[in-house]
C-alpha positions in Angstrom: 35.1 20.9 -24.2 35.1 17.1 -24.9 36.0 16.4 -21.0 33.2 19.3 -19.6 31.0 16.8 -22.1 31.7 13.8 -20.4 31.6 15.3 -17.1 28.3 16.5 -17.7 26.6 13.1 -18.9 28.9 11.2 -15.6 27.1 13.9 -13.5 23.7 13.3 -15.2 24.0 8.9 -14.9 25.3 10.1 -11.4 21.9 11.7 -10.4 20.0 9.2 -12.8 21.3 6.2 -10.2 21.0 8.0 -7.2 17.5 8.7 -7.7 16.5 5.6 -8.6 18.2 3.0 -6.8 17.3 4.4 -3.4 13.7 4.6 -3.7 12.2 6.1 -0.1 8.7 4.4 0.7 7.5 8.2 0.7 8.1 11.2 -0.9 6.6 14.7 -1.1 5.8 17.2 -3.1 9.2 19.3 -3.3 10.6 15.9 -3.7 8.5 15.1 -6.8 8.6 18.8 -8.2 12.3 18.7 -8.3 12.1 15.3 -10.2 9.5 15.6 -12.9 11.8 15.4 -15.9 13.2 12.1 -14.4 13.0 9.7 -17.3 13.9 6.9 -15.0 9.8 7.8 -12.9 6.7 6.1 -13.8 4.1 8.3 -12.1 0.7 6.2 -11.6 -2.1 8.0 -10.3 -4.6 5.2 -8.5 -8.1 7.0 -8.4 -11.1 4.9 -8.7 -14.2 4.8 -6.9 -13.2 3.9 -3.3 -11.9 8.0 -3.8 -14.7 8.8 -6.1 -12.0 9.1 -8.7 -11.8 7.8 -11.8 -10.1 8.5 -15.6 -12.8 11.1 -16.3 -11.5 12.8 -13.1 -7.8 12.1 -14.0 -8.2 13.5 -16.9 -9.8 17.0 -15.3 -6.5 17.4 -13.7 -3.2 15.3 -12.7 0.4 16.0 -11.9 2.1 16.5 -15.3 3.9 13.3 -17.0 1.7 10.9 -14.4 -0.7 8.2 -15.8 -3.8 7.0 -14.8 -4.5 3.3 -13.6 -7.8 2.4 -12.1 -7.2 0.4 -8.9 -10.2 -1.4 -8.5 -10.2 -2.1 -12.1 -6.7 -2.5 -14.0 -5.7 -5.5 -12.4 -4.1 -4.8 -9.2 -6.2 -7.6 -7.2 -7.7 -10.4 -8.6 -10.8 -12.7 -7.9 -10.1 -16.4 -7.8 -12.5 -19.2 -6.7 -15.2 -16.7 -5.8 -12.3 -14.8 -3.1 -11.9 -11.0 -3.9 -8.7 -9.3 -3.6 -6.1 -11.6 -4.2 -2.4 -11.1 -5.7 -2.3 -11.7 -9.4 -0.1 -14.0 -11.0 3.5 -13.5 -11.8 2.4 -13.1 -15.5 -0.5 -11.0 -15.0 1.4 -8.5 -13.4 4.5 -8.5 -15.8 1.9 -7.6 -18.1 0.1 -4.9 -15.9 3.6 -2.8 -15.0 4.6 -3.6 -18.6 0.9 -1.7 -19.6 2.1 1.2 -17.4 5.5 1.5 -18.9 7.2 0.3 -16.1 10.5 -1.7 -16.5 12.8 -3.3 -13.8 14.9 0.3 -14.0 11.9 2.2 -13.2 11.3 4.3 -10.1 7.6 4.3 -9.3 5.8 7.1 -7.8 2.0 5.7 -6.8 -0.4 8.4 -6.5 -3.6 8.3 -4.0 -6.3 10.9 -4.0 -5.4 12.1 -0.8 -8.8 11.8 0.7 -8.7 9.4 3.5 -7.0 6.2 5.1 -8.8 3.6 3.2 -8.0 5.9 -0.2 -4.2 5.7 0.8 -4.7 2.2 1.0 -5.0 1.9 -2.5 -1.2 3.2 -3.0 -0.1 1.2 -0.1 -1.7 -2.0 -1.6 0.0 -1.6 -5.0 3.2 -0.7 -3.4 3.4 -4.2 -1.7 2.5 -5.6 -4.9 5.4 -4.5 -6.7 7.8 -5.0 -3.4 6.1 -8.7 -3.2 7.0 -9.3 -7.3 10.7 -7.7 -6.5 10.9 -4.3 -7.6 12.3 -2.5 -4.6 12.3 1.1 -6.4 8.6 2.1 -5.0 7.2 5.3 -3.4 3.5 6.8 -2.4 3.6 10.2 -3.1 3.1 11.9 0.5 -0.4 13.8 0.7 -1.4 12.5 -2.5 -2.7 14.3 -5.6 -5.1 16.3 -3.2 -1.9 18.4 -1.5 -0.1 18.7 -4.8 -3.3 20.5 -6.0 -3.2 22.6 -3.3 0.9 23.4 -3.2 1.0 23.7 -7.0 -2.6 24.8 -8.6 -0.7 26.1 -11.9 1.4 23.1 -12.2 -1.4 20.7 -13.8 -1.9 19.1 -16.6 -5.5 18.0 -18.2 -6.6 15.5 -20.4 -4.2 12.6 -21.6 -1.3 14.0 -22.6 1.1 11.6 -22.0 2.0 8.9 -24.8 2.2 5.4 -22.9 5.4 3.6 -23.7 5.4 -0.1 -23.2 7.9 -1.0 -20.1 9.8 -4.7 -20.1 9.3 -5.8 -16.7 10.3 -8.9 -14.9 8.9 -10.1 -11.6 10.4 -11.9 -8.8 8.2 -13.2 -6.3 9.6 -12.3 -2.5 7.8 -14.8 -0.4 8.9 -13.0 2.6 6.6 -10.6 2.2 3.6 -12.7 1.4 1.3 -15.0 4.0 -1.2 -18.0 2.4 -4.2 -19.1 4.3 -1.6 -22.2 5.2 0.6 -20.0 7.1 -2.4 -18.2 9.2 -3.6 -21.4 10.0 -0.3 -22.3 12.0 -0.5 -19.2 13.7 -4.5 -19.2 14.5 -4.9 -20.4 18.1 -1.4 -22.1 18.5 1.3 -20.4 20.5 3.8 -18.5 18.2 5.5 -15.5 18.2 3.9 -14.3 15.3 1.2 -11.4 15.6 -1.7 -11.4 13.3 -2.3 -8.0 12.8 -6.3 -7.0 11.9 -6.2 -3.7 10.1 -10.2 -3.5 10.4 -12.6 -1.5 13.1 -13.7 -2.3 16.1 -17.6 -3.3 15.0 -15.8 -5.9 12.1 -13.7 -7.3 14.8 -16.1 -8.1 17.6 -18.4 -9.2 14.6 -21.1 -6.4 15.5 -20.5 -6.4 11.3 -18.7 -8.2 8.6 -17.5 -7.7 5.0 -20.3 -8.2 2.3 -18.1 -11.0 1.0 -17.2 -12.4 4.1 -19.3 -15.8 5.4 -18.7 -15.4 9.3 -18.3 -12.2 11.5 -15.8 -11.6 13.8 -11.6 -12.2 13.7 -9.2 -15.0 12.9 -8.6 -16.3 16.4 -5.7 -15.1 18.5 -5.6 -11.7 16.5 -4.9 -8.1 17.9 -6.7 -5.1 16.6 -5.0 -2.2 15.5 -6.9 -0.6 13.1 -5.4 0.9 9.9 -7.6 4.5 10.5 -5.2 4.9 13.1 -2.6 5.3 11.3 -3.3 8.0 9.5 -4.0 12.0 9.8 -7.5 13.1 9.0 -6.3 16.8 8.8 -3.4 16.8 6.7 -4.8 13.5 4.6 -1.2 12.3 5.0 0.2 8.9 7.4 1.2 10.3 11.1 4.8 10.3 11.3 7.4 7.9 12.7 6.9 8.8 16.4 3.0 8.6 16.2 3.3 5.5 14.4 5.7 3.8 16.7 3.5 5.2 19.7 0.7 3.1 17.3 3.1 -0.1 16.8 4.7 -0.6 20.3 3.5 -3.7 20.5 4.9 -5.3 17.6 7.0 -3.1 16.0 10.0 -5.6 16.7 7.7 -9.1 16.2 6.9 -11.1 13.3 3.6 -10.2 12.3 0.9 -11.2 9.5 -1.2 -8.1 8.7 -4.7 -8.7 7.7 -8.4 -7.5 7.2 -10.9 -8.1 4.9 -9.7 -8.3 1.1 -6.0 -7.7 2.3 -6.6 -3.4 1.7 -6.7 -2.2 5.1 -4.0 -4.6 6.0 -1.4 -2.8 3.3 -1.8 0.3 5.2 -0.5 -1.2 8.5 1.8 -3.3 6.7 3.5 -0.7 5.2 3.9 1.5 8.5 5.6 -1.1 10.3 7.8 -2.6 7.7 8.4 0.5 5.3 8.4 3.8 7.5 8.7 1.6 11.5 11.4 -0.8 9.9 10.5 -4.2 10.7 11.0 -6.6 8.1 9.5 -9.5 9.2 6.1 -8.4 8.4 3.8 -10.6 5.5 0.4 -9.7 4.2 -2.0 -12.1 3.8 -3.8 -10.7 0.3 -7.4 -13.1 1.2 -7.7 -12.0 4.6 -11.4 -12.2 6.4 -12.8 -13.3 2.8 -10.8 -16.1 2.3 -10.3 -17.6 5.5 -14.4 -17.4 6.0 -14.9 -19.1 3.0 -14.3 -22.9 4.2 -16.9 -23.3 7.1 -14.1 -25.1 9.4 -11.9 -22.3 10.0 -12.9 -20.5 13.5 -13.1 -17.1 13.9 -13.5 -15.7 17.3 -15.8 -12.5 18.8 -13.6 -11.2 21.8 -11.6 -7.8 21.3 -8.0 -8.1 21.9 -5.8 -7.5 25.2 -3.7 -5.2 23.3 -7.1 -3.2 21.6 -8.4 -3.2 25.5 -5.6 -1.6 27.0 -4.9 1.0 24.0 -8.6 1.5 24.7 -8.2 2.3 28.3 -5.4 4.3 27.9 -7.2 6.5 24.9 -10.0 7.0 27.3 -7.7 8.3 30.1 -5.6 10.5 28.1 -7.7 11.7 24.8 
């Protein structure tokens, strides 16, 4: 009886370190379902207004054992020197993961509404944020809280039912992951073989319209346009798959590239399709994006669309 015992507990630590030391970037429903009672998951549902979510609407329904964190309020970006969405510090997000009971052991599941792209980019913004302060065991939940509600309309739970348990978490900065306003300035308008990458749309890039917080319209010079809507599937509210995206990506799916848009949202999206689900790990975000580098007068910013946006264009046209 003793050995079935230990066998047992072997087989549980066994299933306990599979699951979270090989995090996938995302998982779906059946993947979640199957892994609810995992003590080693922190489920953190993101809704706030950019989804016209918030805890009132987390607590009218959410997937059992999850907890809510407002996006645009809890923390996750920062304003410094009058420039919106920047990274936090080190400490403040210690103390943000450490709010959410998160610890270095943790598995985190984010949790989008599962409305549209810019929605997802909440998840995929908060993802590189815990990937840029070293805690590899991350994943969005595929389809978001939307398509749980929809493949499991009994399995809800309502108000806040889950106690929050203080988490001890240490961060790590990668600065691999992570471009200043220094390092897009050595790229802007000098020959390199790094891409910058704008995640915005079409009107923002050409400078037809601009950012409410940005000072100039138009694109940080030298940049291609690949918008982050793109990558994403309006039907099923979920990110195309791997051969759509690297149909997307061909371009630069094996370059080093600098994602960016306007407060570094937009730019998580298409960060995380070409390094997380596309593979390339030479990819940076650069959190200040548009706001930032507009904010000191003697930074350029040009108004012509991109050769690569002009023959994706063409070829769109052509083909539907």
């Amino acid at each position: 009886m003793k050995q079935i015992q230990v066998y047992a507990v072997s087989i549980t630590l066994l299933i306990f370190t599979s699951i979270s030391a090989h995090a996938r970037p995302l998982v779906d429903t059946t993947w979640l379902k199957k892994n609810l009672q995992n003590d080693a998951l922190v489920m953190i549902d993101l809704r706030n207004k950019i989804d016209g979510g918030s805890f009132k609407t987390f607590q009218l329904g959410h997937i059992p054992g999850s907890i809510h964190s407002d996006y645009l309020k809890d923390g996750w970006r920062t304003k410094r020197k009058g420039v919106v969405g920047l990274l936090p510090t080190q400490k403040e997000f210690e103390n943000l993961a450490e709010k959410l009971g998160v610890s270095n052991s943790s598995h985190v599941v984010l949790i989008p509404a599962g409305e549209n792209s810019t929605d997802f980019g909440s998840s995929a913004r908060a993802y590189w944020t815990f990937k840029v302060f070293g805690h590899a065991k991350v994943s969005i939940l595929d389809g978001g809280y939307k398509l749980w509600l929809k493949k499991y309309p009994s399995l809800i739970s309502k108000g806040n039912t889950k106690k929050n348990i203080r988490g001890n978490f240490t961060a790590k900065f990668n600065a691999s992951l992570y471009a200043s306003t220094a390092d897009v300035a050595k790229v802007s308008g000098a020959k390199s073989d790094i891409i910058l990458l704008d995640g915005r749309n079409k009107e923002q890039f050409i400078g037809e319209k601009k950012h409410k917080k940005a000072e100039r319209f138009g694109h940080i010079p030298g940049a291609q346009l690949i918008s982050q809507a793109k990558t994403y599937n309006p039907a099923s509210n979920q990110l195309k798959n791997k051969t759509e995206l690297n149909d997307l990506f061909s371009e630069v799916t094996s370059k080093p590239v600098i994602s960016y848009c306007n407060t570094g949202h937009w730019a998580a999206t298409n960060w995380f399709a070409l390094s997380e689900v596309l593979g390339n790990k030479n990819v940076k975000l650069y959190d200040g994006s548009m706001v930032e580098w507009t904010a000191d007068a003697s930074r350029k910013v040009d108004h012509n669309q991109s050769n690569l946006y002009k023959i994706k264009s063409f070829f769109s046209e052509i083909f539907g």
